[in-house]
C-alpha positions in Angstrom: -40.6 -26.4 -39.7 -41.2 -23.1 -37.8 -42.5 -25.0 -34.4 -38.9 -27.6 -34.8 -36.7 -23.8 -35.2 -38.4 -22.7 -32.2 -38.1 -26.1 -30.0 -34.1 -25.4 -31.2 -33.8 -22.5 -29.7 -35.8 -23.0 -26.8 -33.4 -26.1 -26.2 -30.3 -24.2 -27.0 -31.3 -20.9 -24.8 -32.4 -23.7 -21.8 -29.2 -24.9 -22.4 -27.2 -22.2 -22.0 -28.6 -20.5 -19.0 -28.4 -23.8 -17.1 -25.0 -24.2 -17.7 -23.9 -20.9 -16.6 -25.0 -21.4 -13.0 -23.3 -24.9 -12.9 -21.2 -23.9 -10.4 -20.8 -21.4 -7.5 -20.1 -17.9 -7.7 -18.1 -15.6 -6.2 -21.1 -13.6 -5.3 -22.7 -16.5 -3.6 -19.3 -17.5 -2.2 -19.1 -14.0 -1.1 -22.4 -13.7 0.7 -21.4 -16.8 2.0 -18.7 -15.9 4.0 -20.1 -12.2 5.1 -23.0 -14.6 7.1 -20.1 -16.9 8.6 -18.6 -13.6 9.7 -21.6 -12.6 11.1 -21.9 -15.9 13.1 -18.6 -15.9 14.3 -19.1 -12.4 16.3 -22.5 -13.4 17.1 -21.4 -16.9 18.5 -21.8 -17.1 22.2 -18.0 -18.0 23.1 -16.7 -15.4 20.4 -19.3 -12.1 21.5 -17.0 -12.8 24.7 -14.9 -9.8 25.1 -12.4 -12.0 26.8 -11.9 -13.9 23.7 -10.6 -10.7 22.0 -12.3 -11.5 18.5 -10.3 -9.4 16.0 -11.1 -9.2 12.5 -8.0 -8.6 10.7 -9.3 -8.5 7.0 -12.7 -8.2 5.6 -14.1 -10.2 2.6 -15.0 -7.0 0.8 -12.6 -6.9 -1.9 -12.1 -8.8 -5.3 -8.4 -10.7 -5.5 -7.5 -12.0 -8.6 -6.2 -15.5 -9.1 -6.8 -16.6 -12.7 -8.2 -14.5 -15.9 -11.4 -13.6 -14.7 -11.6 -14.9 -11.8 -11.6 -13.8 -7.9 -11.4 -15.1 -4.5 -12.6 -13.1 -1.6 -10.7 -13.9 2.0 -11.6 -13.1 5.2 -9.3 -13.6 8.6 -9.6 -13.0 12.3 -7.8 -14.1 15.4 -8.7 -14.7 19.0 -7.8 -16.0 22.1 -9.0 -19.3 23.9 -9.3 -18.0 27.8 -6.8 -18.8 30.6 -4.0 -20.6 30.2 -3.6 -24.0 31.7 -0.2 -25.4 32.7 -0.4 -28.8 30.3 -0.1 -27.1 27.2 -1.0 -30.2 25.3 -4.7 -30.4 27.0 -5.1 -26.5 26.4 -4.4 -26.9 22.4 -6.6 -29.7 22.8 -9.2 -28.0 24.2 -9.1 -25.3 22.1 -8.9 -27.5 18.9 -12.4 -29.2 19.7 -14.2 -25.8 20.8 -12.8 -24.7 17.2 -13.9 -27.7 16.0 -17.4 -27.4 17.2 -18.2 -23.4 16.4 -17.1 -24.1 12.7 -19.8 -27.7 12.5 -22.7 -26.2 14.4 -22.5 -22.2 14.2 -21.1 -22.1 11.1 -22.1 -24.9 9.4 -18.6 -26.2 8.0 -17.7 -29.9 7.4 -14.4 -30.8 9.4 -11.6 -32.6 8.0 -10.2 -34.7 10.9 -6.7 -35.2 11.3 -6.1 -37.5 14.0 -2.2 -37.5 13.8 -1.9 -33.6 15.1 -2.7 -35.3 18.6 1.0 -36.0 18.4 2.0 -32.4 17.5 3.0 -31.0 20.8 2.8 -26.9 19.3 0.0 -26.6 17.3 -3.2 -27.7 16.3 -5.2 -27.2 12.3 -8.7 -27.5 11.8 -9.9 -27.3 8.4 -13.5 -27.1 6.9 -14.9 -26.9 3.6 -19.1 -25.6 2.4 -18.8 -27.3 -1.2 -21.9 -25.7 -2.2 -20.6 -21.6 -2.3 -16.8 -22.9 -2.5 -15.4 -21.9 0.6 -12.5 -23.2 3.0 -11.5 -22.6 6.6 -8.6 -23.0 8.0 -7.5 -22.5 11.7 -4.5 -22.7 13.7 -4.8 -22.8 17.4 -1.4 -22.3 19.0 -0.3 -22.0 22.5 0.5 -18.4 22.4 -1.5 -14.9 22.3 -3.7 -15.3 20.1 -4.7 -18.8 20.3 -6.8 -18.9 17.3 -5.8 -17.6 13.9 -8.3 -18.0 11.4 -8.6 -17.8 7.2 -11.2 -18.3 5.3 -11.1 -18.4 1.6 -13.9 -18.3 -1.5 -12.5 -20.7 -3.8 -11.0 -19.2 -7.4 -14.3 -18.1 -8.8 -16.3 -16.3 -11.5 -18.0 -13.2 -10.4 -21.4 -14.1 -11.2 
């Protein structure tokens, strides 16, 4: 009887710890998107001092969005390079270099949107890391800055 008590709570206690960290955290998230911060000033086209990197908010503060839960957001804006006359090709241009930092440096999964090859103004890219809940959004425009970028934790726990 004392061994099937024990296996109870053994199961019960096992059961309860694994299904606190079912999902990600806002730590996690958090730490997350300090290294993607990292990357981005470290990446070789954004270390540029041409491109004008500017971090406009940190992630290092707690914003509430449900009971008891936070999201941490961290922007930044920057320009392409010289402007070329066919504003169409520089957006486009801009939109794949974009594109390509947020797959390879920072490890994001793009959502392709093959109808803003129509949109004569702007451009969005937008990628998602499932794993710590975060989501990037970036819209390249023809004027200064070219880049303006957000990136979100997702509504989460703190830990």
């Amino acid at each position: 009887m004392r061994v099937a008590r024990v296996a109870v709570t053994f199961l019960l206690v096992g059961g309860f710890v694994s299904s606190c960290g079912n999902g990600p955290t806002l730590q996690a998230a958090t730490a997350e998107l300090q290294k993607d911060l990292h990357r981005l000033q470290s990446d070789g086209f954004f270390k540029n001092p041409l491109t004008k990197l500017r971090i406009v908010e940190r992630p290092d503060r707690d914003l509430p969005c449900d009971k008891g839960k936070f999201e941490r957001v961290f922007r930044a804006t920057a320009e392409y390079g010289p402007e070329i006359s066919d504003a169409d090709r520089q957006l486009d241009l801009a939109q794949s270099l974009m594109e390509n930092v947020l797959s390879q440096a920072l490890h994001y999964t793009i959502a392709f949107d093959l109808s803003q090859a129509d949109w004569k103004d702007a451009r969005l890219v937008e990628g998602r890391k499932d794993g710590p809940g975060i989501t990037i959004k970036v819209v390249v425009v023809p004027e200064s800055p070219t880049f303006r970028l957000v990136a979100k934790t997702d509504c989460l726990p703190p830990s």
